[in-house]
Backbone as CSV, one residue per row, in Angstrom:
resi,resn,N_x,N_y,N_z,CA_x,CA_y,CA_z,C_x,C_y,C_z
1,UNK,20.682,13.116,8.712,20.994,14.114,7.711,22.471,14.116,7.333
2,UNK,23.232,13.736,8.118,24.835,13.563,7.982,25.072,12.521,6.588
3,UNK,23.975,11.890,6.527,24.109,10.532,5.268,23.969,11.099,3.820
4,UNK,23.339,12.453,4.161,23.062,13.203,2.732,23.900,13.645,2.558
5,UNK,25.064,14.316,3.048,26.627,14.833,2.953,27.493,13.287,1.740
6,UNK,26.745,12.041,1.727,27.649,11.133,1.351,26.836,10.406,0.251
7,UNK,25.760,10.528,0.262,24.384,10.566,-0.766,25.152,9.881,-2.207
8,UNK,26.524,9.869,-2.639,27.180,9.697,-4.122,27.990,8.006,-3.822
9,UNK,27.612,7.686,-2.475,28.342,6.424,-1.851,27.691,5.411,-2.075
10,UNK,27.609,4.534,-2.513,26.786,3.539,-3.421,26.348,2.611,-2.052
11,UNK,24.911,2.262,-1.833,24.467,1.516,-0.588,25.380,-0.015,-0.724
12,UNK,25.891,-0.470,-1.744,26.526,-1.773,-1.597,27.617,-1.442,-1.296
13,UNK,28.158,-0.525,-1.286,29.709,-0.119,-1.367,29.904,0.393,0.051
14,UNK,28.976,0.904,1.015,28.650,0.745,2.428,28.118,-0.429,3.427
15,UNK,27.552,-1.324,2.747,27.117,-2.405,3.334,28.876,-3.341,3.088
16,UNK,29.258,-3.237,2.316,30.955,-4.151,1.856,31.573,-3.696,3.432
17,UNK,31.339,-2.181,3.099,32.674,-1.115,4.299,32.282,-2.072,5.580
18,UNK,31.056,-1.899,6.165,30.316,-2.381,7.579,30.481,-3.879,7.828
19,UNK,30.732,-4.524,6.808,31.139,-5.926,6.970,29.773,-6.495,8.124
20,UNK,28.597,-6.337,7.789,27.798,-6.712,8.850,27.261,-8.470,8.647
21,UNK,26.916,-8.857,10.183,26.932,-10.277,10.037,25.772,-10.424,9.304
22,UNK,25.692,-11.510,8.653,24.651,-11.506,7.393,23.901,-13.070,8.121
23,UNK,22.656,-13.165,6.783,21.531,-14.097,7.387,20.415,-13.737,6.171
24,UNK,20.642,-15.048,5.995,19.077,-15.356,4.720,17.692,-14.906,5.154
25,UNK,17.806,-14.678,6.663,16.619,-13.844,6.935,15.532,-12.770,6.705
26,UNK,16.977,-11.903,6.855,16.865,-10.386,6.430,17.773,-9.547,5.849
27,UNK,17.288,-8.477,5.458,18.669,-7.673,5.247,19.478,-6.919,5.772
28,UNK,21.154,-6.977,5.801,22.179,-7.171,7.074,21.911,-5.890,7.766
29,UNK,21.672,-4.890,6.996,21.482,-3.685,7.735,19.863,-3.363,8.518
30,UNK,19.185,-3.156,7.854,17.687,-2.755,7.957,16.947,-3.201,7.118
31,UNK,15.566,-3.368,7.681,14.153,-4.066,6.904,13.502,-3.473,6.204
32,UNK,13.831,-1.795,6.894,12.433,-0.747,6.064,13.388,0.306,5.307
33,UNK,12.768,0.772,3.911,13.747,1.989,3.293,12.545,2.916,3.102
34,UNK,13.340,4.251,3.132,12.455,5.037,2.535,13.060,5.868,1.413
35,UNK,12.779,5.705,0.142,13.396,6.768,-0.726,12.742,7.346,-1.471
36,UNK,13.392,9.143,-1.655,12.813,9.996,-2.082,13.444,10.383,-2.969
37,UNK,12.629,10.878,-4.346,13.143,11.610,-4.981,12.734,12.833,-5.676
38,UNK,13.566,13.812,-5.767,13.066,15.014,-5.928,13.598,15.706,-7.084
39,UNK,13.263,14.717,-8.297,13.435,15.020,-9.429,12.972,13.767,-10.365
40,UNK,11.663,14.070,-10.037,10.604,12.323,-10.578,10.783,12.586,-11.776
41,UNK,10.874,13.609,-13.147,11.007,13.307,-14.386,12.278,13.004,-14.625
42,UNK,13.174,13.519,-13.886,15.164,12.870,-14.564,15.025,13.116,-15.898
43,UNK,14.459,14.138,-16.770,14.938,13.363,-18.299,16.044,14.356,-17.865
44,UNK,17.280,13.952,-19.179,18.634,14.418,-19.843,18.535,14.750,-21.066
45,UNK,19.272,15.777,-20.792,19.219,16.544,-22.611,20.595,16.747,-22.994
46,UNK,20.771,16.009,-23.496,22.226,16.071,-24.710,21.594,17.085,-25.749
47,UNK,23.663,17.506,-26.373,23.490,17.951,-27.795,23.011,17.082,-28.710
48,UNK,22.003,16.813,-29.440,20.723,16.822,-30.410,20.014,15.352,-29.548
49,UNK,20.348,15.289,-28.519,19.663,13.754,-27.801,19.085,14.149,-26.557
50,UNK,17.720,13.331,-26.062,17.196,13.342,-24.857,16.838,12.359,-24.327
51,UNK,17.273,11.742,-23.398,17.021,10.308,-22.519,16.074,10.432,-21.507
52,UNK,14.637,9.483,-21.311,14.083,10.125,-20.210,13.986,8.407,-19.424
53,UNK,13.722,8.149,-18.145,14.163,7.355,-17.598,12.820,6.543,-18.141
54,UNK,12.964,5.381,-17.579,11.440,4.211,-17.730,11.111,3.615,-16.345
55,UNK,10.290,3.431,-16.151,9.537,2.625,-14.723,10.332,1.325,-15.129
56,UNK,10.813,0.461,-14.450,11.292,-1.275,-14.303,10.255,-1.546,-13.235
57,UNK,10.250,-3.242,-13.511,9.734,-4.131,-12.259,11.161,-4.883,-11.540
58,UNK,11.274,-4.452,-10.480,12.734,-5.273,-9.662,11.980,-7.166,-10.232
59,UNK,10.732,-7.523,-9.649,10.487,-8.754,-9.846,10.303,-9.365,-7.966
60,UNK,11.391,-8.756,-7.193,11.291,-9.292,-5.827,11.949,-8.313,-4.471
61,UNK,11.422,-7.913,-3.779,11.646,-6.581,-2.561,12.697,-6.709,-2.334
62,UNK,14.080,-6.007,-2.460,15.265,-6.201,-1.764,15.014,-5.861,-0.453
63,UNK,13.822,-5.279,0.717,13.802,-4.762,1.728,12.324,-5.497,2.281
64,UNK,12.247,-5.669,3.154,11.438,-6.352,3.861,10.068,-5.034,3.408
65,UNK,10.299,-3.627,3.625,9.439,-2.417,2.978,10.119,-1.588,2.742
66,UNK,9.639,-1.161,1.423,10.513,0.274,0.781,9.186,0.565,0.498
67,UNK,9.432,2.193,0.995,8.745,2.951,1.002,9.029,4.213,0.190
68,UNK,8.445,4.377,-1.431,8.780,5.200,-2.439,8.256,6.505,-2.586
69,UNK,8.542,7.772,-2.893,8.440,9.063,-2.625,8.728,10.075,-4.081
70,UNK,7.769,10.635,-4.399,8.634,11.228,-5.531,7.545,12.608,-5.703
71,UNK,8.492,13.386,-5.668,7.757,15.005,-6.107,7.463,14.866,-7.148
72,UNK,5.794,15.303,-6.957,4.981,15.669,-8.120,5.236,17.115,-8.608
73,UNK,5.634,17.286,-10.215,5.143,18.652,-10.901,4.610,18.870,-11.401
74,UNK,3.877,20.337,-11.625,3.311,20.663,-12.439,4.253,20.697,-14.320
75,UNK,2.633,21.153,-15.482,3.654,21.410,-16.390,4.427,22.459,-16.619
76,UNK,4.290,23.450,-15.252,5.200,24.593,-15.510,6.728,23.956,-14.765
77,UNK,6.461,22.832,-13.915,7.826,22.911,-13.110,7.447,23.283,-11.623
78,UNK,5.986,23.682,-11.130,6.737,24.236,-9.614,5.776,22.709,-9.109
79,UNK,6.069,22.738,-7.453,5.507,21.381,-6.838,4.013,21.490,-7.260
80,UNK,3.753,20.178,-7.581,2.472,19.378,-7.059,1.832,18.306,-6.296
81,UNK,2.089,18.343,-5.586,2.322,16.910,-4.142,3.423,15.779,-4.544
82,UNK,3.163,14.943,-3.767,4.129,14.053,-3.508,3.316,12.789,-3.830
83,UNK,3.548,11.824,-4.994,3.558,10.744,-5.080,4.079,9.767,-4.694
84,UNK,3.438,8.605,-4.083,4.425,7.137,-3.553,4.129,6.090,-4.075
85,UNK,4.892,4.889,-3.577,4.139,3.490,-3.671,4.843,2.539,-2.950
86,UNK,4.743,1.355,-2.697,5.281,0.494,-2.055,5.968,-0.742,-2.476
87,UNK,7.038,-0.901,-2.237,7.648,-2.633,-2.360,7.899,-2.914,-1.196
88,UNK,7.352,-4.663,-1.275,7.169,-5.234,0.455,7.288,-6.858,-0.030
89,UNK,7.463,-7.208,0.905,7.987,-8.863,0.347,6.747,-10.095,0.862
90,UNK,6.223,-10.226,-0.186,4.838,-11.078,0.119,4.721,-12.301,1.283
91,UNK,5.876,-12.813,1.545,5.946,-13.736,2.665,5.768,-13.023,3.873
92,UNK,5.820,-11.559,3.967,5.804,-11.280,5.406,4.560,-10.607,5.487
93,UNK,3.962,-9.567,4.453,3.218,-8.861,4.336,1.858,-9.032,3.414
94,UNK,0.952,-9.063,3.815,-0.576,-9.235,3.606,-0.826,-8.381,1.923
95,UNK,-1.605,-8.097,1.269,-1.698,-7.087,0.137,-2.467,-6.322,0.975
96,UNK,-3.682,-6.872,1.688,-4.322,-5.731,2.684,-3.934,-4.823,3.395
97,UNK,-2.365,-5.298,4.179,-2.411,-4.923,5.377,-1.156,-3.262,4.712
98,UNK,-0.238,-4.012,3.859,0.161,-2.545,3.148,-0.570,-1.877,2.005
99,UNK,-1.770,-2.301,1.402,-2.526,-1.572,0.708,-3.299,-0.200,2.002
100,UNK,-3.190,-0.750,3.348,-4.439,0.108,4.505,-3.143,1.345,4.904
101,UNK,-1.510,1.121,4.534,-0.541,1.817,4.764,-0.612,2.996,4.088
């Protein structure tokens, strides 16, 4: 919870600081992520403009598993569960075996 105090610190800009020994293996820090977010619509409202975000495809897992999280709302605004999904890197992981996750 101490990491959420720093939450505005860019994960590359901490992995630079840690100088950790690296390897085409894996990634220098950790294999598994979990991220949440708790503001799944993000749109922005400018004066006479509104930006609302778009789904992308990365194309390839930066994490051996990331594990995705995002509060569901209703159309008034209050919770409606929690939606996820998964990125996992096909050389290590089955479609079965994280589809049964």
């Amino acid at each position: 919870l101490n990491a959420y105090a720093h939450q505005d610190v860019p994960f590359e800009g901490l992995v630079e600081a840690l100088n950790p020994t690296r390897s085409l293996a894996h990634h220098p820090l950790f294999q598994v992520m979990l991220a949440f977010n708790s503001n799944p619509r993000g749109e922005l409202s400018f004066a006479g403009a509104k930006a609302t975000p778009q789904e992308t495809r990365i194309g390839a897992a930066r994490m051996d598993l990331t594990v995705h999280l995002a509060e569901r709302r209703g159309d008034d605004g209050s919770p409606d569960g929690i939606v996820g999904s998964l990125t996992y890197r096909t050389d290590l992981f089955e479609q079965d075996t994280v589809t049964a996750l």
